[in-house]
TIROPA-463539 format. One record per residue (C-alpha): x, y, z. Coordinates in nm, 4 decimals. Last residue first. Example, Ala and Ser with C-alpha at 12.3 -4.5 7.8 and 13.67 -1.06 7.14 Angstrom:
[[1.3670 -0.1060 0.7140]]
[[1.2300 -0.4500 0.7800]]
# end
This chain:
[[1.8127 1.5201 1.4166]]
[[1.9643 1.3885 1.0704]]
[[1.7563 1.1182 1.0716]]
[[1.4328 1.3287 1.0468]]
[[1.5851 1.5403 0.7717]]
[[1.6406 1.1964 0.5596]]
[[1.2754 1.0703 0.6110]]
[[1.1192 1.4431 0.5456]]
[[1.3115 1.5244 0.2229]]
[[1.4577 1.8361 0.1710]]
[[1.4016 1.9664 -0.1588]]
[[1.6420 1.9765 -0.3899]]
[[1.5182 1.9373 -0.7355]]
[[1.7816 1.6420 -0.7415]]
[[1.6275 1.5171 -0.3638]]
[[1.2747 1.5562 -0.5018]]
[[1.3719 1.2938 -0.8519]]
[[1.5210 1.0186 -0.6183]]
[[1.2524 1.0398 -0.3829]]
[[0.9709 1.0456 -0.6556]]
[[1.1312 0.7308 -0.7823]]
[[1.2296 0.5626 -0.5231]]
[[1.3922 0.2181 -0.5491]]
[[1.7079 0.3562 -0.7513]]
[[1.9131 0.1284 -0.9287]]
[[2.3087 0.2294 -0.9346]]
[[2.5616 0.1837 -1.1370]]
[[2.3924 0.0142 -1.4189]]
[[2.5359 -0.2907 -1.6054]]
[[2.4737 -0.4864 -1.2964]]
[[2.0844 -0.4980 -1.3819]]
[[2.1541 -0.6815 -1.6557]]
[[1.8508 -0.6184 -1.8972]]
[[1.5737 -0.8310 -1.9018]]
[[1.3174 -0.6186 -2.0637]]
[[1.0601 -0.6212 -1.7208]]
[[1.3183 -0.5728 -1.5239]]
[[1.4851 -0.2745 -1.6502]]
[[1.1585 -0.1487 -1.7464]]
[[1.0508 -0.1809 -1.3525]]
[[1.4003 0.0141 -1.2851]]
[[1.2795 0.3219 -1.5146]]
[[0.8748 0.2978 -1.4209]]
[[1.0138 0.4063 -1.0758]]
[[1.3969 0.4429 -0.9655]]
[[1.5967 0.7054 -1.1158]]
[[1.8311 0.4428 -1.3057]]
[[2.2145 0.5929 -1.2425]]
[[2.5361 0.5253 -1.4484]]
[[2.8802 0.6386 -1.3622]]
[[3.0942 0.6428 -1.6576]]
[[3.2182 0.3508 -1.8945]]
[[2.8904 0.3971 -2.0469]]
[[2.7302 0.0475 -2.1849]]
[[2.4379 0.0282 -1.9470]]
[[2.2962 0.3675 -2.0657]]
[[2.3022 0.2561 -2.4299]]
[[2.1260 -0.0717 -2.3152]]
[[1.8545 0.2032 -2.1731]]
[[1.8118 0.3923 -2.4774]]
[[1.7744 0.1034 -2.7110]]
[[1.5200 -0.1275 -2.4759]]
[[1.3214 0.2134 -2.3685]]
[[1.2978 0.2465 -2.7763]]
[[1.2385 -0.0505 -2.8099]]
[[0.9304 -0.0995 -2.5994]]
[[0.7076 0.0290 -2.8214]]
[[0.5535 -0.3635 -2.9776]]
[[0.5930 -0.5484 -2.6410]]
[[0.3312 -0.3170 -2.4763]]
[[0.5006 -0.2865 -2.0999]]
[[0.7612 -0.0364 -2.2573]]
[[0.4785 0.2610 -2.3608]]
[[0.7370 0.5003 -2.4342]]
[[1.0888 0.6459 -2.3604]]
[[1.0737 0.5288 -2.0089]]
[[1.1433 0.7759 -1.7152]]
[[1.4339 0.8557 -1.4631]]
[[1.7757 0.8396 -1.6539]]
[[2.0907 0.9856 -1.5099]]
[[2.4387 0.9860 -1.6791]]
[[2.7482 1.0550 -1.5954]]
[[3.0557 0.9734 -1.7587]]
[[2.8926 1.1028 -2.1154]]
[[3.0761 0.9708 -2.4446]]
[[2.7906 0.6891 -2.5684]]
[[2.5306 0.8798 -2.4204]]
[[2.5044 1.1346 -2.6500]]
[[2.5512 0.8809 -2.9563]]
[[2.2843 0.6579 -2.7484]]
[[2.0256 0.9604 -2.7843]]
[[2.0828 0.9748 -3.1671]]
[[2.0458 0.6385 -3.2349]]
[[1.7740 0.6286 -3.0176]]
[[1.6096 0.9195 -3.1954]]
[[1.6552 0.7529 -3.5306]]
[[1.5180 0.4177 -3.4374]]
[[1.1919 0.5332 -3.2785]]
[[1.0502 0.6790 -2.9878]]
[[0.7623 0.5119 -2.8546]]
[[0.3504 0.5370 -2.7865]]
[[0.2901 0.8262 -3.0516]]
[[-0.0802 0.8440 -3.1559]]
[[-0.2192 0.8078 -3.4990]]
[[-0.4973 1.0311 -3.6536]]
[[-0.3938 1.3321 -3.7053]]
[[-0.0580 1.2056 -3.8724]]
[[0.2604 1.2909 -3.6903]]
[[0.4984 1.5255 -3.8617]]
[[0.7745 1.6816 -3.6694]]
[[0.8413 1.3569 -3.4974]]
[[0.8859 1.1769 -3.8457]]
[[0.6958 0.8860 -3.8296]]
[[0.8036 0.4982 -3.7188]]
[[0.4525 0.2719 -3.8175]]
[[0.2057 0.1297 -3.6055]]
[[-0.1433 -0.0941 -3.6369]]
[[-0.2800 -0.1850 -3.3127]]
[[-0.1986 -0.5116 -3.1328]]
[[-0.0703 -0.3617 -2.7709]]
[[-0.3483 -0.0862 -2.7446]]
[[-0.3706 0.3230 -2.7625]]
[[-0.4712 0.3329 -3.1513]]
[[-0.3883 0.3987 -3.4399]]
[[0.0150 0.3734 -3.3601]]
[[0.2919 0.6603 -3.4088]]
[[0.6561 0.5016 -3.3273]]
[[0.8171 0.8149 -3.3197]]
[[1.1233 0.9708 -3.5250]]
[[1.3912 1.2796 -3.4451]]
[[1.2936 1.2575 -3.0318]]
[[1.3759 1.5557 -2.8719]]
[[1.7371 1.6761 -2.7788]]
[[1.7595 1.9803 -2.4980]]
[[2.1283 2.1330 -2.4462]]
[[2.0601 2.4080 -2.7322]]
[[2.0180 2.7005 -2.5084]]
[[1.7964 2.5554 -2.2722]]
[[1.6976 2.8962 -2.2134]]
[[1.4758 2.8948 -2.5396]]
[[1.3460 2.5350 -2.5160]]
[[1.2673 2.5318 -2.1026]]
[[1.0208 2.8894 -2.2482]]
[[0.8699 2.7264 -2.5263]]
[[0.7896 2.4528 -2.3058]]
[[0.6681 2.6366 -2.0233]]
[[0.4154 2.7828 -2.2551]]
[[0.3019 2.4392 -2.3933]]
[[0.2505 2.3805 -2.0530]]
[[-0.1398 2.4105 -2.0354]]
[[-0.1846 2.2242 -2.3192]]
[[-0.0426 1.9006 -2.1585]]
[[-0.0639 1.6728 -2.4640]]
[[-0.0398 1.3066 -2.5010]]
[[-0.0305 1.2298 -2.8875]]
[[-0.3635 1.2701 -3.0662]]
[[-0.1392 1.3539 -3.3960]]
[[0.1703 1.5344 -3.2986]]
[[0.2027 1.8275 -3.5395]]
[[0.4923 2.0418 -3.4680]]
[[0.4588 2.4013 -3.3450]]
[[0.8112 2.3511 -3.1458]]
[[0.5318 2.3548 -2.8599]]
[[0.4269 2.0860 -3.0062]]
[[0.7322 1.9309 -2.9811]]
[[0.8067 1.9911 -2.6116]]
[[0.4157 1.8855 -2.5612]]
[[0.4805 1.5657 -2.7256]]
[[0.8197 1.5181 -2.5082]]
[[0.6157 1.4184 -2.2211]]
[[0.5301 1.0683 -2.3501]]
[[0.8349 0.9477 -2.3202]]
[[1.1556 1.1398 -2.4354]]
[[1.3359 1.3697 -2.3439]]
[[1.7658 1.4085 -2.4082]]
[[1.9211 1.6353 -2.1768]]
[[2.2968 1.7708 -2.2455]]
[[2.5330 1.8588 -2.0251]]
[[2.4060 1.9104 -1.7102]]
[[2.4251 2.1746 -1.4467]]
[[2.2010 2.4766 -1.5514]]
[[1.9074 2.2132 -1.6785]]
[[1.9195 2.0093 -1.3707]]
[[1.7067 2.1878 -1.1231]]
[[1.4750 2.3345 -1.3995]]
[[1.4352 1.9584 -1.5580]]
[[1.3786 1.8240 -1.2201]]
[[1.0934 2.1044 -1.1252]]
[[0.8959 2.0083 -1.4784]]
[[0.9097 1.6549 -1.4204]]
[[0.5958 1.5610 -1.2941]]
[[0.4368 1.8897 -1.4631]]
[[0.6076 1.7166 -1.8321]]
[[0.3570 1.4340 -1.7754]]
[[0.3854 1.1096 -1.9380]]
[[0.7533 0.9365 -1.8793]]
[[1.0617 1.0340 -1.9710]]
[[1.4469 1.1804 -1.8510]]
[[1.7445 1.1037 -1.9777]]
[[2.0187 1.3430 -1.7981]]
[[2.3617 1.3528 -1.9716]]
[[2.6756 1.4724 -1.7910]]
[[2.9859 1.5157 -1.9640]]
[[3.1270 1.5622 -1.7364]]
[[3.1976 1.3839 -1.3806]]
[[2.9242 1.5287 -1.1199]]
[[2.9982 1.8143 -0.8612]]
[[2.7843 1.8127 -0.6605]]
[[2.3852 1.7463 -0.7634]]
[[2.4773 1.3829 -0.9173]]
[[2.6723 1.2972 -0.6306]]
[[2.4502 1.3592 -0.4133]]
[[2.1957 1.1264 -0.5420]]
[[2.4685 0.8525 -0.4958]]
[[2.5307 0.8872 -0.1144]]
[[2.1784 0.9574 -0.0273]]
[[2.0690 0.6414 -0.2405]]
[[2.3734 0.4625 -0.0479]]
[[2.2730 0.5637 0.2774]]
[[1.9303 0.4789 0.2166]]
[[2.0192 0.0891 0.1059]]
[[2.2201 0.0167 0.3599]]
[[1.9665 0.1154 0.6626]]
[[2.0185 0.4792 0.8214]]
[[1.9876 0.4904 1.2101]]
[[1.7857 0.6377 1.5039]]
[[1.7897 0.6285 1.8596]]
[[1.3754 0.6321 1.9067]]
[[1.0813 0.8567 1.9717]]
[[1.2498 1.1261 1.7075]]
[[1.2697 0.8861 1.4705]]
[[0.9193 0.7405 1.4910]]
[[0.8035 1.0754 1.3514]]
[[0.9326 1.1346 0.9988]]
[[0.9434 0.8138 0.8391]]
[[0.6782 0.5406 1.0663]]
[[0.4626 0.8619 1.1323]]
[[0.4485 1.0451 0.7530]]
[[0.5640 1.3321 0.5963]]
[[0.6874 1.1374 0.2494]]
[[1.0047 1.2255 0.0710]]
[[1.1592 0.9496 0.2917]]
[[0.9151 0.6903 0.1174]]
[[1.1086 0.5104 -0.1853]]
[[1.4129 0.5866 0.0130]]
[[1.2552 0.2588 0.2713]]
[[1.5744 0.1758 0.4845]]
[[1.5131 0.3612 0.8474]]
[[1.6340 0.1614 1.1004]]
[[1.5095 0.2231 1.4579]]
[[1.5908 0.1193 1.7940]]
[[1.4662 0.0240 2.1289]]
[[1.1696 -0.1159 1.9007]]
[[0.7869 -0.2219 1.9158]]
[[0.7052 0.0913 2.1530]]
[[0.7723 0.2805 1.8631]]
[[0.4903 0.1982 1.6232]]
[[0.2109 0.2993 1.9105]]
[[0.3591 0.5998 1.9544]]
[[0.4254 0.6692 1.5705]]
[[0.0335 0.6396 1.5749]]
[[-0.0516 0.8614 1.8461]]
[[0.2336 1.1175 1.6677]]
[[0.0622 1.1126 1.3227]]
[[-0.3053 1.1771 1.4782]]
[[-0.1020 1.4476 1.6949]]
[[0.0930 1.6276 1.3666]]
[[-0.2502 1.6142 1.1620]]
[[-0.1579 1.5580 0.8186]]
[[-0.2379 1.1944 0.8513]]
[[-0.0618 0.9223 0.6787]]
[[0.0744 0.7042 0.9119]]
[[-0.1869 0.7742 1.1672]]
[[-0.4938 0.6438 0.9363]]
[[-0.4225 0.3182 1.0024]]
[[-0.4421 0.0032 0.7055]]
[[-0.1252 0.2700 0.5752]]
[[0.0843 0.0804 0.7948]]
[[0.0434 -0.2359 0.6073]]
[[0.0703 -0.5415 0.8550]]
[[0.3754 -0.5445 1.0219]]
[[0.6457 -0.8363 0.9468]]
[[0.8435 -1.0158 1.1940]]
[[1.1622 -1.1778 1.1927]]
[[1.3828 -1.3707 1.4458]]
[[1.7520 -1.3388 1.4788]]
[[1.7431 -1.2706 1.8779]]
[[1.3695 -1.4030 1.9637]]
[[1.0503 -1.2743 1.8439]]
[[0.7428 -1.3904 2.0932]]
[[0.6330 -1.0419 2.2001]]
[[0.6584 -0.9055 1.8398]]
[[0.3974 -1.1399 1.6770]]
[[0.1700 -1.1255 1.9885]]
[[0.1903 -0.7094 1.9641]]
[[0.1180 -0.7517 1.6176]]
[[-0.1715 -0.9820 1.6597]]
[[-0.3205 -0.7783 1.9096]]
[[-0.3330 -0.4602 1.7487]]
[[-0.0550 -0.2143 1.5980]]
[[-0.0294 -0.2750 1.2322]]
[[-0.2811 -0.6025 1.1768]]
[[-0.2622 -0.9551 1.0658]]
[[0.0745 -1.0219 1.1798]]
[[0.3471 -1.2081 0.9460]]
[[0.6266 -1.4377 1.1641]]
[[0.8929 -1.4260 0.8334]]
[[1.0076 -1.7903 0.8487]]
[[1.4376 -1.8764 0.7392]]
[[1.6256 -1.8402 0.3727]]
[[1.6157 -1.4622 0.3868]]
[[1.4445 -1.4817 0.0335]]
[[1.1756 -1.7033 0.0762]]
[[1.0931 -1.5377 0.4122]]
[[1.1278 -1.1949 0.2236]]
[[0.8354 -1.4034 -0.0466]]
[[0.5837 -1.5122 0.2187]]
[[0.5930 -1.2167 0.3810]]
[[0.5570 -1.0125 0.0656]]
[[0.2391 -1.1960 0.0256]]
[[0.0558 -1.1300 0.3341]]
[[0.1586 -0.7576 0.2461]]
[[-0.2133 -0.7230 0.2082]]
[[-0.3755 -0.4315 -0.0186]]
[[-0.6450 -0.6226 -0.1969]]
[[-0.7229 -0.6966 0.1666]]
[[-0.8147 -0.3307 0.2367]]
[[-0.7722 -0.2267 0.6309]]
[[-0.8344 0.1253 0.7209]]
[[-0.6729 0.4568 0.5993]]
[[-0.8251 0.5041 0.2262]]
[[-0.5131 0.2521 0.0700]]
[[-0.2672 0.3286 -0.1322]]
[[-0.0378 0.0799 -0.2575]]
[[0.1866 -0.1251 0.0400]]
[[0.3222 0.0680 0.3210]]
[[0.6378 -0.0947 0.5268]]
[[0.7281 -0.2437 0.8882]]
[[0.9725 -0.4578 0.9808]]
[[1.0434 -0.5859 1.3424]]
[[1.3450 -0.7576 1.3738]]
[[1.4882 -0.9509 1.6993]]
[[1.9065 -0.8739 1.6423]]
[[2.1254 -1.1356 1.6549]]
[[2.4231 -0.9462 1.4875]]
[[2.3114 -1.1773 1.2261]]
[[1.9753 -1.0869 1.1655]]
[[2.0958 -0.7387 1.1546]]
[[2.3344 -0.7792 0.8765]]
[[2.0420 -0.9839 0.7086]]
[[1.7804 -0.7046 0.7600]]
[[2.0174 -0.4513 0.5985]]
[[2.1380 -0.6597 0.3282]]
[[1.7899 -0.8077 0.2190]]
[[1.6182 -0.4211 0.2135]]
[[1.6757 -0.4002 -0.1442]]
[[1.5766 -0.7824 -0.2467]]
[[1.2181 -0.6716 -0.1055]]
[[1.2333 -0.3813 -0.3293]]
[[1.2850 -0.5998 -0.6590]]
[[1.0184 -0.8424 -0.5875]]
[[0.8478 -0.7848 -0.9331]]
[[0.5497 -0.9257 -1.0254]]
[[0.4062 -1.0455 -0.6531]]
[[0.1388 -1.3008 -0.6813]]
[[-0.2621 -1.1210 -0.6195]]
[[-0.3655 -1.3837 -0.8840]]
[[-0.5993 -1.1526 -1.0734]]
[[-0.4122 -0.7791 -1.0265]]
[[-0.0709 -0.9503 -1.0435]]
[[0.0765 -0.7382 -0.7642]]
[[0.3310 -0.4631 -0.7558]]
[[0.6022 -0.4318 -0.4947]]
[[0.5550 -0.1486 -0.1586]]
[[0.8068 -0.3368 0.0167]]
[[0.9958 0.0109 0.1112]]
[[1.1429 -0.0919 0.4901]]
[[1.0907 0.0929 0.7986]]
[[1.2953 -0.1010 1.0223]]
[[1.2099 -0.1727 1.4139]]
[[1.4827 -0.3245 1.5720]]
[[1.4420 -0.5371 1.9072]]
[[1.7590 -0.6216 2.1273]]
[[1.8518 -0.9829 2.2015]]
[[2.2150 -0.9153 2.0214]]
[[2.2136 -0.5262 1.8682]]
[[2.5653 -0.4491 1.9577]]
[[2.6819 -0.0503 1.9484]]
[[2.8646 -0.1302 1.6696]]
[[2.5854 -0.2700 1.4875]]
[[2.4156 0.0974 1.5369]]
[[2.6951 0.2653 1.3849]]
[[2.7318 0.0071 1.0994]]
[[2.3484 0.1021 1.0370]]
[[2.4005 0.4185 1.0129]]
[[2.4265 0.7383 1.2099]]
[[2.3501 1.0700 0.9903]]
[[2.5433 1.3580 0.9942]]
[[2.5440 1.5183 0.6179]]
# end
């Protein structure tokens, strides 16, 4: 892979010259109080912009934040992440009110060597996400003209087709931040030639979102252990009763199929937490997984199947996980993420959190996040580059 990095362009001397980094500060807010709830993306980007800052670079950072329709949505501000990477850099973030208007131009005009200015959300403009290649390019225009070079450190958007990833690149020299080289680094390990045995934990809801992982991986791991809310369709597929469980009817067929080729290297959950109801107070007891009543619904794994899934883990020295093993943000089935994941922290091997739901849990269940390896911060991005597909942001530095 040839890709110039951020060392490369710090070599080149960045003093009183203006850097325009795509950074991923797309953090999730408190719904009422709009207050950031995790600010673990905006600590990602921190050695990047800081190595910068003190090269005496003038920094122009730009980022998406949730989805919004292509025009300015206040529920959607990264007003507050300014406040909080200022808190965090130790010195004022300049914020502008808009992408590409007056106020940025004014916020980027008056930056001085060291200085720091955040963009608006990029997806307030329907340019960064258009799939028309001009309507993109207009808008990368506009994006470029705030930098004589670019940084690309936002992994949770390379697998994205869009202006400030794909086409701002080729308008200006182009670099990888710290934090994309390092995903790119460790993601490749895990599709080369990875240390055995290799373990892949992999849950979450929907066995289609993880349906072109699981055939990727399948011929190179060891063993893969499923939990989450997918693995209800692997077991009723096994013909097992699973109550009114999360089920994906239509890949009950691509079940039976992962199950018979797998030969033996899938586990599925021995117990489940089965509740009566989808809801953080309702009534719950651990079932067999082969026998779920009718009318309860399986939000965790239980005891049995983490005991099992840590006994796998235990010996691996590799071991991916992308997806929690139930409902972890309801106090009552998040052991079963708890279990799994402290068994994932104690491997002597190389350890990797896929990014997503996985490094939230981490978070949110106060587990060291130095026990792991490596924390992804992109989720999809993590799990496309294992299937192997190109990504757009990575491809684009590469030209």
């Amino acid at each position: 892979m040839s890709i110039k990095n951020l060392d490369d362009l710090l070599a080149e001397g960045v003093s009183g010259r203006r850097v325009l980094v795509r950074a991923d500060l797309n953090v999730p807010l408190d719904k009422q109080s709009g207050a950031i709830t995790d600010d673990g993306r905006i600590r990602a980007v921190l050695p990047t912009l800081t190595a910068l800052r003190d090269a005496g670079a003038a920094i122009v950072v730009c980022s998406h934040l949730g989805r919004p329709k292509g025009e300015p949505d206040p529920q959607y501000s990264l007003a507050p992440v300014a406040g909080r990477l200022g808190e965090l850099l130790g010195s004022p973030v300049t914020f502008a009110a808009d992408t590409v208007g007056d106020s940025a131009r004014a916020a980027v005009e008056a930056l001085a060597s060291g200085e720091v200015a955040l963009l608006e959300n990029l997806r307030f403009n329907a340019g960064e996400t258009s799939k028309d290649a001009a309507e993109r390019g207009a808008f990368a225009d506009q994006l470029a003209a705030f930098g004589e070079a670019y940084v690309d450190d936002a992994f949770g958007a390379v697998h994205r087709k869009h202006a400030s990833v794909y086409d701002v690149p080729e308008r200006l020299p182009h670099f990888a931040g710290r934090l994309v080289l390092r995903e790119v680094e460790v993601l490749s390990r895990l599709t080369g030639d990875p240390e055995r045995p290799y373990v892949v934990v992999l849950g979450g809801s929907k066995v289609s979102d993880k349906l072109a992982v699981i055939e990727a991986l399948l011929p190179k791991v060891d063993r893969l252990l499923i939990g989450g809310g997918m693995c209800f369709t692997f077991l009723k597929a096994q013909g097992h009763q699973i109550g009114t469980s999360l089920l994906q009817e239509e890949m009950l067929d691509t079940c039976r199929d992962l199950l018979e080729r797998a030969e033996g290297k899938i586990l599925l959950p021995a117990d489940v937490v089965a509740a009566t109801a989808f809801a953080p107070d309702a009534t719950h007891d651990v079932v067999p997984a082969e026998a779920i009543p009718h009318d309860r619904v399986g939000l965790d794994v239980g005891p049995r199947t983490v005991a099992a899934f840590a006994a796998e883990i235990e010996g691996a020295r590799t071991v991916f996980w992308n997806g929690p093993m139930g409902v972890f943000e309801m106090p009552a089935f998040a052991a079963g993420t708890k279990g799994v994941a402290e068994a994932i922290a104690g491997v002597k091997g190389f350890t990797v959190v896929g990014g997503g739901d996985s490094a939230a849990a981490v978070r949110a269940l106060g587990l060291d996040e130095s026990a792991f390896d490596h924390i992804s911060t992109g989720g999809g991005a993590s799990l496309e580059y294992l299937e192997g597909k190109p990504l757009p942001g990575v491809v684009a530095l590469e030209k």
